[in-house]
N, CA, C and O of each residue as an XYZ file, in Angstrom:
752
protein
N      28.557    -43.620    -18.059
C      27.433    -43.957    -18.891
C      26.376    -44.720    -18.118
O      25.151    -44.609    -18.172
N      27.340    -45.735    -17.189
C      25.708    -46.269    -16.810
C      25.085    -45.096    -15.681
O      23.857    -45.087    -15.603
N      25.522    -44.519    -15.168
C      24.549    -43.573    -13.960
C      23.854    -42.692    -14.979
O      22.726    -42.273    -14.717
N      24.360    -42.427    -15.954
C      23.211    -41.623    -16.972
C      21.899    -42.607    -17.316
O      20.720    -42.296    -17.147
N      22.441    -43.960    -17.878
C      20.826    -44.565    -17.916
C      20.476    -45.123    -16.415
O      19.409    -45.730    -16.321
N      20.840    -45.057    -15.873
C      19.920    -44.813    -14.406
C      19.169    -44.243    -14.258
O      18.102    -44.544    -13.723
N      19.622    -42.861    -14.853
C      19.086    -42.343    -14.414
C      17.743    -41.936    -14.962
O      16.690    -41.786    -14.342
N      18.022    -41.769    -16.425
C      17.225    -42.317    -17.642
C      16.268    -42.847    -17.206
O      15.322    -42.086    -17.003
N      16.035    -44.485    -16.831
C      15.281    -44.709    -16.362
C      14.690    -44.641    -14.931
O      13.596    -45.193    -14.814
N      15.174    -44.107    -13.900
C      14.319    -43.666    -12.922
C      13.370    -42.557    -13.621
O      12.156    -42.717    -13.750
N      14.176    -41.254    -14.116
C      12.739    -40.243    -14.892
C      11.973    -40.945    -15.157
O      11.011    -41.077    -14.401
N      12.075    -41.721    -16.387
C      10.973    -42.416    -16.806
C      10.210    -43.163    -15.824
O       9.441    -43.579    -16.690
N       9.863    -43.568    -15.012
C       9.429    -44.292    -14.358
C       8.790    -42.980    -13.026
O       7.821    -43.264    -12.321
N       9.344    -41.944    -12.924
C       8.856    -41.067    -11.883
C       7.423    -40.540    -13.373
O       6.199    -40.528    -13.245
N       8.126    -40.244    -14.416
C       7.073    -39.696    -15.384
C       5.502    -40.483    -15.165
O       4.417    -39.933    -14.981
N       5.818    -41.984    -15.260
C       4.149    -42.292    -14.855
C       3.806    -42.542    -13.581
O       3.080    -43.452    -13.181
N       4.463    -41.532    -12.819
C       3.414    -41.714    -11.218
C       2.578    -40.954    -11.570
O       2.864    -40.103    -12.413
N       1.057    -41.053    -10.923
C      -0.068    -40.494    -11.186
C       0.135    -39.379    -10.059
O       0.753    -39.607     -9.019
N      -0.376    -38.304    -10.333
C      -0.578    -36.982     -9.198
C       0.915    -36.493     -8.935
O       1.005    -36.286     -7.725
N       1.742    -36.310     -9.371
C       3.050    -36.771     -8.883
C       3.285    -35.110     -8.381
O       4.230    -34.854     -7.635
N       2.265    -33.917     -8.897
C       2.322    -32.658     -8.416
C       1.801    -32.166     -6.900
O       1.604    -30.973     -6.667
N       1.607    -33.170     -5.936
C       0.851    -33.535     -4.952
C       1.820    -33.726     -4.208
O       2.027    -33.042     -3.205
N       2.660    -34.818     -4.643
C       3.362    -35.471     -4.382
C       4.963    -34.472     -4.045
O       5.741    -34.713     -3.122
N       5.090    -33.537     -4.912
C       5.926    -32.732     -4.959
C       6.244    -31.916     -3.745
O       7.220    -31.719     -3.022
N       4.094    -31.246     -3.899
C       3.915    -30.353     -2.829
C       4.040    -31.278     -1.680
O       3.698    -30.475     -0.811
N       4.198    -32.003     -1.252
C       3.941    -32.716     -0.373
C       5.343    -32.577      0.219
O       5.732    -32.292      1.351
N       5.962    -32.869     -0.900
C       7.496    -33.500     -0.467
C       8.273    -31.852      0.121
O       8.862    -31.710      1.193
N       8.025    -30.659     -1.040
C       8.128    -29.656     -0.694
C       8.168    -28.899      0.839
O       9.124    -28.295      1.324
N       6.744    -29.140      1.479
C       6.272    -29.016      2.804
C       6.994    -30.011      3.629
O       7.229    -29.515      4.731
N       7.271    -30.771      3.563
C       8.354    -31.599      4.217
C       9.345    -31.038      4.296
O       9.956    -31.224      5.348
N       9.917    -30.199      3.371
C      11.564    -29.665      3.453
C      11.459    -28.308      4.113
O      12.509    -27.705      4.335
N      10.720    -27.961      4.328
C      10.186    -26.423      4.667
C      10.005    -26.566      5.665
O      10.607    -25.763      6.378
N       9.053    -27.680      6.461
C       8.918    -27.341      7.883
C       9.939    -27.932      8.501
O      10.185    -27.693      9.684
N      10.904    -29.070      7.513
C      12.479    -29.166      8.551
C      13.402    -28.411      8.484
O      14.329    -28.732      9.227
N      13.630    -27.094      7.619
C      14.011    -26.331      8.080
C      13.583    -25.065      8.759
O      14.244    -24.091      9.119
N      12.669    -25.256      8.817
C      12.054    -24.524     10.116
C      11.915    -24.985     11.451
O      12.154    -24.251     12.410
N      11.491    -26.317     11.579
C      11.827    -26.653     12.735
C      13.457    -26.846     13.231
O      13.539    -26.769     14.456
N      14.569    -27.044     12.656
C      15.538    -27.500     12.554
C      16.605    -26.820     11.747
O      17.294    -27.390     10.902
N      16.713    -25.071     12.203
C      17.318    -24.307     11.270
C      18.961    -24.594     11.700
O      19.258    -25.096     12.785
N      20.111    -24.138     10.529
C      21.174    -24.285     10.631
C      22.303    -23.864     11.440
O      23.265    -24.378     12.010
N      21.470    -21.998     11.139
C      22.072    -21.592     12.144
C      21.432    -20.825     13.505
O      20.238    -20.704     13.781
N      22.718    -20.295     14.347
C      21.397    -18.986     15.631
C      20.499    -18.349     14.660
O      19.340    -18.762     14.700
N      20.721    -17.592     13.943
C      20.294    -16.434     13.251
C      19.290    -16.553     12.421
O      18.599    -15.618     12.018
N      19.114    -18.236     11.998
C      18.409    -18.396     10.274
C      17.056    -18.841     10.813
O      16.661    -19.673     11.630
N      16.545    -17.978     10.049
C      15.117    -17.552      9.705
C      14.366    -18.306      8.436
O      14.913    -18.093      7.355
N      13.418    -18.995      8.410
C      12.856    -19.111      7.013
C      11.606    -18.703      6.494
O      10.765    -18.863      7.379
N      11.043    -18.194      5.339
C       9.672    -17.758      5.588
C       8.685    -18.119      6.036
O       7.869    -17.461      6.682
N       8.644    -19.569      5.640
C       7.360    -20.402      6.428
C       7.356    -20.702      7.746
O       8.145    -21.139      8.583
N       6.215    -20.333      7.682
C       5.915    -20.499      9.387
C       4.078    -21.076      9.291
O       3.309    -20.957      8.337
N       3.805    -21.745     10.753
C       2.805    -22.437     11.341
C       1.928    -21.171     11.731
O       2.433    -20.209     12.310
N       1.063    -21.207     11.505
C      -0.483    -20.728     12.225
C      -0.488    -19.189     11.977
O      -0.341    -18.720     10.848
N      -0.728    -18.152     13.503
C      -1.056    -17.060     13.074
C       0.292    -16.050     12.644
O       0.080    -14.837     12.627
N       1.421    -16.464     12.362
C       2.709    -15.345     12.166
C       2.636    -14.427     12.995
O       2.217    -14.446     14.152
N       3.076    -13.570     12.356
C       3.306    -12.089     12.871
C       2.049    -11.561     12.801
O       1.277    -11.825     11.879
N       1.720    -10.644     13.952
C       0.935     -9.393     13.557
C       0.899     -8.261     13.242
O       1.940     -7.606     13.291
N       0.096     -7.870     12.961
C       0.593     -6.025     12.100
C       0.972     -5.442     13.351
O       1.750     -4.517     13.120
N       0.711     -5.614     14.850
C       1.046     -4.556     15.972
C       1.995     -5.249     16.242
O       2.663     -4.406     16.841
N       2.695     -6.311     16.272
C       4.492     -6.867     16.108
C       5.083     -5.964     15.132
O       5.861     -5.080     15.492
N       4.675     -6.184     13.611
C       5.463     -5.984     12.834
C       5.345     -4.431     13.214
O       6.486     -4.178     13.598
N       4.602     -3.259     13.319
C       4.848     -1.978     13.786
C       5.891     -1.975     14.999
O       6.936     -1.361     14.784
N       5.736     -2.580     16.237
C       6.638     -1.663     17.683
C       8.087     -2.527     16.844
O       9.164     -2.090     17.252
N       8.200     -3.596     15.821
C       9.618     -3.825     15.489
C      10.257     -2.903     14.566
O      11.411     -2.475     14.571
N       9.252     -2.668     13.739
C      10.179     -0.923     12.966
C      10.644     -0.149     13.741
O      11.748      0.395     13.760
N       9.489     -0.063     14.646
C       9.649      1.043     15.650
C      10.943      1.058     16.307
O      11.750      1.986     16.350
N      11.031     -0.209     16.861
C      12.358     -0.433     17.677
C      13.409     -0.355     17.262
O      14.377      0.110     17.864
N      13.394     -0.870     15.983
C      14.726     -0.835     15.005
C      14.904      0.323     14.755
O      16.076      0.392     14.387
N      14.298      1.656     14.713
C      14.058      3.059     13.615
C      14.734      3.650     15.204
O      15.827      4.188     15.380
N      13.860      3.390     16.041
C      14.798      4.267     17.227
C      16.025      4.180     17.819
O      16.512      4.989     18.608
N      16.642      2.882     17.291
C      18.221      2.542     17.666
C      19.224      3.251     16.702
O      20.239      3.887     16.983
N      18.707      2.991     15.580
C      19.157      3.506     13.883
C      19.453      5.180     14.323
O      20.592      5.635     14.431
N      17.853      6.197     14.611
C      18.029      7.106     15.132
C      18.497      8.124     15.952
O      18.686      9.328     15.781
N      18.705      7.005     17.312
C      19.235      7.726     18.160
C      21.039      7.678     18.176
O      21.650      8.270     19.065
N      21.496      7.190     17.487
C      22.675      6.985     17.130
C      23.449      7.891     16.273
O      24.668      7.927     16.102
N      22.150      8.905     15.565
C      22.543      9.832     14.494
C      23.060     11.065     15.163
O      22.348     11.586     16.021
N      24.174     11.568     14.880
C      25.041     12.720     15.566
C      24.114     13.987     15.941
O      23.657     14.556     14.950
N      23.815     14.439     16.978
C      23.032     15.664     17.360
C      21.439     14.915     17.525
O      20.490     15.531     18.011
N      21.361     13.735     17.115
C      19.730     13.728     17.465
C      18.991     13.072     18.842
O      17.777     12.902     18.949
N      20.102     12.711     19.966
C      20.064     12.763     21.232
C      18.759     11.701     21.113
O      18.600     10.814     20.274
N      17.921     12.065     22.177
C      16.897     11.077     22.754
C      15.436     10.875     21.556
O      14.589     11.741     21.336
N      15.494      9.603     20.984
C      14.838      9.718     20.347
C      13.080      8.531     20.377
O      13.196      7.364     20.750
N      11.869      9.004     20.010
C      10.974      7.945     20.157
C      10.091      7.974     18.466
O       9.997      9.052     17.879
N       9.589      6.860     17.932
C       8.700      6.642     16.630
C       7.981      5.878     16.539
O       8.163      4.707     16.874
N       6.774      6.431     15.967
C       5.659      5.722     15.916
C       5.314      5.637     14.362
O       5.407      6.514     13.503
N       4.894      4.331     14.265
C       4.573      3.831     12.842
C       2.818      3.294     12.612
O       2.109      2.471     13.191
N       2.679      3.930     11.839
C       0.909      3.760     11.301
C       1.458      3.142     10.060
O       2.247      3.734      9.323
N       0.898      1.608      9.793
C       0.454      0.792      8.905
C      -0.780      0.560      7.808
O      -1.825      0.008      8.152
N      -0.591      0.953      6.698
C      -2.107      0.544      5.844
C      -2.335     -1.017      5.247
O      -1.822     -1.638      4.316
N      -3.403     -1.350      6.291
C      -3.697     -2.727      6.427
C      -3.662     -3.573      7.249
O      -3.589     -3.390      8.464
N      -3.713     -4.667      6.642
C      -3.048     -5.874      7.905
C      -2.002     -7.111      7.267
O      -2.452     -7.674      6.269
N      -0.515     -7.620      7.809
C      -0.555     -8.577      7.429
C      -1.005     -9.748      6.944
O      -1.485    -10.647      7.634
N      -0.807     -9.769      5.314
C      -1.206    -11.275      4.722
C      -0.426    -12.067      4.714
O       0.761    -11.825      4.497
N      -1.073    -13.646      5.037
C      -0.754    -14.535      4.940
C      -0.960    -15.436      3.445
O      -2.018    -15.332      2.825
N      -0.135    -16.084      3.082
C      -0.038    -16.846      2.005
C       0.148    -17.875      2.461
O       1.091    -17.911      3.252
N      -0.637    -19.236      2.209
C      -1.001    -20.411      2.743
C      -0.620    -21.617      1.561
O      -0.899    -21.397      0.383
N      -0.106    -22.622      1.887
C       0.346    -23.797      1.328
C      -0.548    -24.500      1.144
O      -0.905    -25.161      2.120
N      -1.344    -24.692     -0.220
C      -2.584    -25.299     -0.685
C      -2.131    -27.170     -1.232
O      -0.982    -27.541     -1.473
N      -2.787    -27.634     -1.271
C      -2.575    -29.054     -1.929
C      -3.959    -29.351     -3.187
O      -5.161    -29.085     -3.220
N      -3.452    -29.705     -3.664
C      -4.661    -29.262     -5.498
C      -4.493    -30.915     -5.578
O      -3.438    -31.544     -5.660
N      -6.242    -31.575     -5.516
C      -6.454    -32.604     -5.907
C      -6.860    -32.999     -7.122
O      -7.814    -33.752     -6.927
N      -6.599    -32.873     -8.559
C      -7.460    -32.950     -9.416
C      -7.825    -34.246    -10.196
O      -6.857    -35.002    -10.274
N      -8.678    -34.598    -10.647
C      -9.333    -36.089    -10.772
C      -9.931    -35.371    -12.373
O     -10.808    -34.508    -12.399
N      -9.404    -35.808    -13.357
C     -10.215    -36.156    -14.491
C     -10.467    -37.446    -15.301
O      -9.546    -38.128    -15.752
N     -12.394    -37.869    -15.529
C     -12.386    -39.170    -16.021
C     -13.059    -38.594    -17.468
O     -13.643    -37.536    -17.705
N     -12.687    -39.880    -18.426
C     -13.545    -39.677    -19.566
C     -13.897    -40.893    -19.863
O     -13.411    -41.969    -19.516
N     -15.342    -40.477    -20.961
C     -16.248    -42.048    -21.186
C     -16.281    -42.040    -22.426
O     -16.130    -40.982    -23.038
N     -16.460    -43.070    -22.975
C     -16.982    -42.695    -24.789
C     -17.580    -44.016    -24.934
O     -17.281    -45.108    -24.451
N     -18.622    -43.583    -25.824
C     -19.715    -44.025    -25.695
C     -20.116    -44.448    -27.686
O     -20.202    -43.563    -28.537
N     -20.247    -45.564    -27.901
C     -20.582    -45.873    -29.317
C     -22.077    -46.334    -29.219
O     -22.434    -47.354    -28.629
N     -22.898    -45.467    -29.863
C     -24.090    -45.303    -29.956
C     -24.329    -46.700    -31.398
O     -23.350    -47.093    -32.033
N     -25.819    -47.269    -31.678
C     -26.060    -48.318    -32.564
C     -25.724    -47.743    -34.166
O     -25.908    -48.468    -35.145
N     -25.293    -46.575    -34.257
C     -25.352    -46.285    -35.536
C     -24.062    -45.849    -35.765
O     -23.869    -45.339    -36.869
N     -22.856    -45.943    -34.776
C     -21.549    -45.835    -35.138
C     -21.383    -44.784    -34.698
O     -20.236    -44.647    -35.123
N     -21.655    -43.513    -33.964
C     -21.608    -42.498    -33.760
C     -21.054    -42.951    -32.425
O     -21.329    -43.949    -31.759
N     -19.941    -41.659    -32.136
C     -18.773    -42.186    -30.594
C     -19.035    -40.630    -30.228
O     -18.743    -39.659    -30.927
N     -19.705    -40.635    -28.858
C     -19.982    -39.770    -28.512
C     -18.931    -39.585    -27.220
O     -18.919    -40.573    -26.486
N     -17.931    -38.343    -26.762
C     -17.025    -38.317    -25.969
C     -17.092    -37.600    -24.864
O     -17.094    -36.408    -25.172
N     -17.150    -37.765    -23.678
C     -17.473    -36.959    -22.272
C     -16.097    -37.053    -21.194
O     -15.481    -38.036    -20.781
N     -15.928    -35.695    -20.963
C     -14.944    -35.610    -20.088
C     -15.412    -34.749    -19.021
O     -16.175    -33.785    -19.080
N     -14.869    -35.227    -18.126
C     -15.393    -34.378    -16.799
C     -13.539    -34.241    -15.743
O     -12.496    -34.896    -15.735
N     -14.067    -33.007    -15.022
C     -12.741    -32.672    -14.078
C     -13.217    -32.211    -13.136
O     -14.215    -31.491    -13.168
N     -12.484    -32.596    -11.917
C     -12.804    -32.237    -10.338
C     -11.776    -31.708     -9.973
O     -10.783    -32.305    -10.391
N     -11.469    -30.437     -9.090
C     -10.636    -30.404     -8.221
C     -10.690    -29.608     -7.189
O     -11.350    -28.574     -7.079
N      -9.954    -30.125     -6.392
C     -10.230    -30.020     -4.577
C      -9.154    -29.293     -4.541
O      -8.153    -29.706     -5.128
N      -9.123    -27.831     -3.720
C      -8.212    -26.876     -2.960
C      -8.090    -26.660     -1.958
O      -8.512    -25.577     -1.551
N      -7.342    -27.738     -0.895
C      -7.518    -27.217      0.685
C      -6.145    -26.661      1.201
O      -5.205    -26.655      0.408
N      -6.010    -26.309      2.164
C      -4.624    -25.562      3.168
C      -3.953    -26.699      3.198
O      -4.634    -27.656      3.567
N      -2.505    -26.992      2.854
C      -1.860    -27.916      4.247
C      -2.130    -27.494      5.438
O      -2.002    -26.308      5.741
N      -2.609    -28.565      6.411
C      -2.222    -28.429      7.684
C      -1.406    -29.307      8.323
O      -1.547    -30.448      7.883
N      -0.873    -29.241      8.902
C      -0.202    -29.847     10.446
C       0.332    -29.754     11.261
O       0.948    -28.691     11.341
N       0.481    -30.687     12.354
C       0.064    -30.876     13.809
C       1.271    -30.216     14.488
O       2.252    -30.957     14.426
N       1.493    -29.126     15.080
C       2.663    -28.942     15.624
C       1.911    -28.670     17.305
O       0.839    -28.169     17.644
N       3.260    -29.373     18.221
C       2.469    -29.368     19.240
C       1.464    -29.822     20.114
O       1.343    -29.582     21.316
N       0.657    -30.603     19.268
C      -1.120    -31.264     19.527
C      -1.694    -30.180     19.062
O      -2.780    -29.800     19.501
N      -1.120    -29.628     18.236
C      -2.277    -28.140     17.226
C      -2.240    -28.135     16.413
O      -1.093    -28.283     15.993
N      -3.322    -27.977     15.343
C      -3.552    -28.283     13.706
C      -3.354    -26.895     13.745
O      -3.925    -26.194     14.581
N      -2.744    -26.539     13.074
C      -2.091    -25.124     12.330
C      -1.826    -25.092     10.529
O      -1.104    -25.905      9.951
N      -2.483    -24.119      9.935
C      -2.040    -24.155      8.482
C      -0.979    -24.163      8.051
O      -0.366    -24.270      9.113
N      -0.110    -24.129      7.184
C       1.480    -23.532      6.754
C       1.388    -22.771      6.630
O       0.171    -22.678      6.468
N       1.841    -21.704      6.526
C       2.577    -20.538      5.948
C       3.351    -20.364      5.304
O       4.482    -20.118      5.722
N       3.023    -20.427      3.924
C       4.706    -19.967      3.061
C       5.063    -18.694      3.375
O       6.165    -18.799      3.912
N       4.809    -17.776      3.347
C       5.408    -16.231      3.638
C       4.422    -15.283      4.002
O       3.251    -15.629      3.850
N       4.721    -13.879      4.565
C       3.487    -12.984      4.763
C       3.925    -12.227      3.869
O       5.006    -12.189      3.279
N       2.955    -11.590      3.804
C       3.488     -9.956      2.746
C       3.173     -8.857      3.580
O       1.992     -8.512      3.624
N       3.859     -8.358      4.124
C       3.542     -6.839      5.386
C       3.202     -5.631      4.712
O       3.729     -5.300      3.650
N       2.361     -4.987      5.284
C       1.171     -3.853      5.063
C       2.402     -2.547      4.636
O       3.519     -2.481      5.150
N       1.849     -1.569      3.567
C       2.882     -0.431      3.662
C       2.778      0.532      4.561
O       1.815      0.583      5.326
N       3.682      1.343      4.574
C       3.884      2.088      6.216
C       2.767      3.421      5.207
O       2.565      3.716      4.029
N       2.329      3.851      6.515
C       0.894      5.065      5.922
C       1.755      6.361      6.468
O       1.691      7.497      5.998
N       2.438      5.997      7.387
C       3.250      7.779      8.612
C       3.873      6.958      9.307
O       3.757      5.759      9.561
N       4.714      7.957      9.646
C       6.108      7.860     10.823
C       5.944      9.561     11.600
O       5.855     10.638     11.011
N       5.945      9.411     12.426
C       5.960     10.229     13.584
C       7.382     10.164     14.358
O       7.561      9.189     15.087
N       8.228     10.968     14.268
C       9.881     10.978     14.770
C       9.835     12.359     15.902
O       9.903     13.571     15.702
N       9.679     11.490     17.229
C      10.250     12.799     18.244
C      11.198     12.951     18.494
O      11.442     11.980     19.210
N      12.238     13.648     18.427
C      13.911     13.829     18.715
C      14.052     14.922     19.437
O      13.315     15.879     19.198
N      14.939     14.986     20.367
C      15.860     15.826     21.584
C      16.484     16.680     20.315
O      16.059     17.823     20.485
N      17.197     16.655     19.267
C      17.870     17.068     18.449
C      17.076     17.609     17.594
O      17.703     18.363     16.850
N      16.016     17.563     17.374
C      15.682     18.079     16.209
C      15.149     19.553     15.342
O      14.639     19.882     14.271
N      15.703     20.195     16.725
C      15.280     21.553     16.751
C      16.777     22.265     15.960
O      17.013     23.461     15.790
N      17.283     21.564     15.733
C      18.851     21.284     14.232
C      18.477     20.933     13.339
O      18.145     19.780     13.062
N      18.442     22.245     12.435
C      17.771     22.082     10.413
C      18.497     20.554     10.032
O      17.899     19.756      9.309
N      19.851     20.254     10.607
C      20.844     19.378      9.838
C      20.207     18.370     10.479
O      19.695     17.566      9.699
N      20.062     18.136     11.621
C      20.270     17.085     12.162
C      18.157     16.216     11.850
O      17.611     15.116     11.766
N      17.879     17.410     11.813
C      16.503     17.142     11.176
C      16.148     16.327      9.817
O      15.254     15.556      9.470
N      17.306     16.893      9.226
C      16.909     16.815      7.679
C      18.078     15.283      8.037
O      17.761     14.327      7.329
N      19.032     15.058      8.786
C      19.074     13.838      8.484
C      18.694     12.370      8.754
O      19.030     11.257      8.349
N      17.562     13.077      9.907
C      16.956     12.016     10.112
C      16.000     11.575      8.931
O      15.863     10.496      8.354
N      15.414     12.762      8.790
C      14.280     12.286      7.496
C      15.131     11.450      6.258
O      14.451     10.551      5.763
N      16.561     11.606      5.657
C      17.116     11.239      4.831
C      17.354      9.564      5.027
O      17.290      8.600      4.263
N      17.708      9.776      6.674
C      17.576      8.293      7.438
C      16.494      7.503      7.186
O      16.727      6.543      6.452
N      15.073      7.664      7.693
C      13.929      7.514      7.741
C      13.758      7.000      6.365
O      13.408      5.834      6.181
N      14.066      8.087      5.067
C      13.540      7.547      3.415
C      14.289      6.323      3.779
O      13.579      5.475      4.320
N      15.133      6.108      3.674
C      16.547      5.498      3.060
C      15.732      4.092      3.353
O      14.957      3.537      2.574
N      16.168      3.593      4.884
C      15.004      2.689      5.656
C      14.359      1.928      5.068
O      14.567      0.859      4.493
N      13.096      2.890      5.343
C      11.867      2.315      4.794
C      10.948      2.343      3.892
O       9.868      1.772      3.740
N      11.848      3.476      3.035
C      11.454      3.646      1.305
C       9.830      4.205      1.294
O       8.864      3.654      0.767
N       9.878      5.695      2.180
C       8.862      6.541      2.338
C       9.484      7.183      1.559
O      10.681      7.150      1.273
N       8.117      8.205      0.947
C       8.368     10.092      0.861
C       8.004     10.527      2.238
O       7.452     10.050      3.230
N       8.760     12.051      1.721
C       8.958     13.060      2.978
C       7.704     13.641      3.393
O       7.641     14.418      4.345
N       6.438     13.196      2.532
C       5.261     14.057      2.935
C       4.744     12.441      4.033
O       3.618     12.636      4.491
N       5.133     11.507      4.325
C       5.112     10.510      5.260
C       5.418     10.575      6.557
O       4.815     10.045      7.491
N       6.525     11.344      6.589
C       7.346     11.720      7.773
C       7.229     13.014      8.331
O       7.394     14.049      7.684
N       6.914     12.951      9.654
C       6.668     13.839     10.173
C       8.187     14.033     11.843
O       8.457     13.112     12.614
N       8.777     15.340     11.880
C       9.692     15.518     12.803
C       9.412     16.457     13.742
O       9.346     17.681     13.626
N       9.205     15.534     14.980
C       9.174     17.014     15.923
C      10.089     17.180     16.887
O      10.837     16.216     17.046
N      10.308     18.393     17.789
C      11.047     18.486     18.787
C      10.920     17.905     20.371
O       9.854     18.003     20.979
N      12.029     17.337     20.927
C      11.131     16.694     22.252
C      10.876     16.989     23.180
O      11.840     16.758     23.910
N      10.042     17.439     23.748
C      10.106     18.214     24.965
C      10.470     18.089     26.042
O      11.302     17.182     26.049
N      10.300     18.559     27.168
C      11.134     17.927     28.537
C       9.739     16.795     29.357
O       9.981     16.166     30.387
């Protein structure tokens, strides 16, 4: 019972901090860039990231790279190379901090009349900070461009089967239609 009114009253008492949604984001971006700077494991990745991310000609030769390991691994389709055309460019989604300030006046005029004025401000800028000695924005996440064509040259593909399973490969992937994908044979 008592850690319940503890706790009780800490809420209450967080309830009248002023801005306390500032405060959140604030605290938020704090937890985000320590686990980004300071991930758990080899492997772990988090979305946010500092400054310019990825670019759309990264995020293409890495499909790419990934699609030709995937590929060339497929039974009969021997030596394989792919090229990926992107519509667009990677967006970035940026970690804003929202200042908002509202005052009101009221005003009793000589004849009893209360006249009431409210006014609101608010300020929308990027988080930034300093990584490095470099002011860099946050990054909460990108959103990557959809694939426009795939171009698949294969040693194998002059095989109806082995053709058709690359393309089956290819949908599966990267969640194209077949009028996306294009298969040719490779030459010497």
């Amino acid at each position: 019972m008592a850690n319940k009114e503890v706790f009780s009253k800490w809420l209450e008492k967080l309830k009248k901090v002023k801005h306390i949604e500032v405060y959140a984001v604030i605290l938020l971006a704090v937890v985000i860039i320590a686990i980004w700077l300071f991930p758990t494991g080899s492997d772990t990745q988090t979305n946010a990231s500092v400054g310019t991310g990825t670019t759309t000609e990264q995020y293409a030769r890495s499909l790419e790279e990934r699609l030709n390991k995937v590929l060339s691994s497929i039974a009969g389709a021997g030596s394989v190379d792919c090229m990926i055309t992107l519509d667009g460019e990677v967006e970035r989604v940026l970690a804003y901090s929202n200042d908002e300030q509202n005052s009101s006046t009221e005003n009793t005029t000589s004849s009893g009349t209360t006249n009431k004025t409210e006014s609101s401000t608010s300020n929308k800028e990027p988080i930034i900070i300093n990584v490095n000695g470099t002011s860099e924005p946050l990054v909460l996440y990108e959103i990557m461009p959809d694939i426009k064509g795939i171009v698949i040259v294969s040693s194998g593909a002059d095989d109806v089967r082995v053709k058709l399973d690359i393309l089956k490969a290819v949908q599966a992937l990267l969640n194209v239609t077949s009028a996306q994908v294009e298969i040719f044979v490779k030459g010497d």
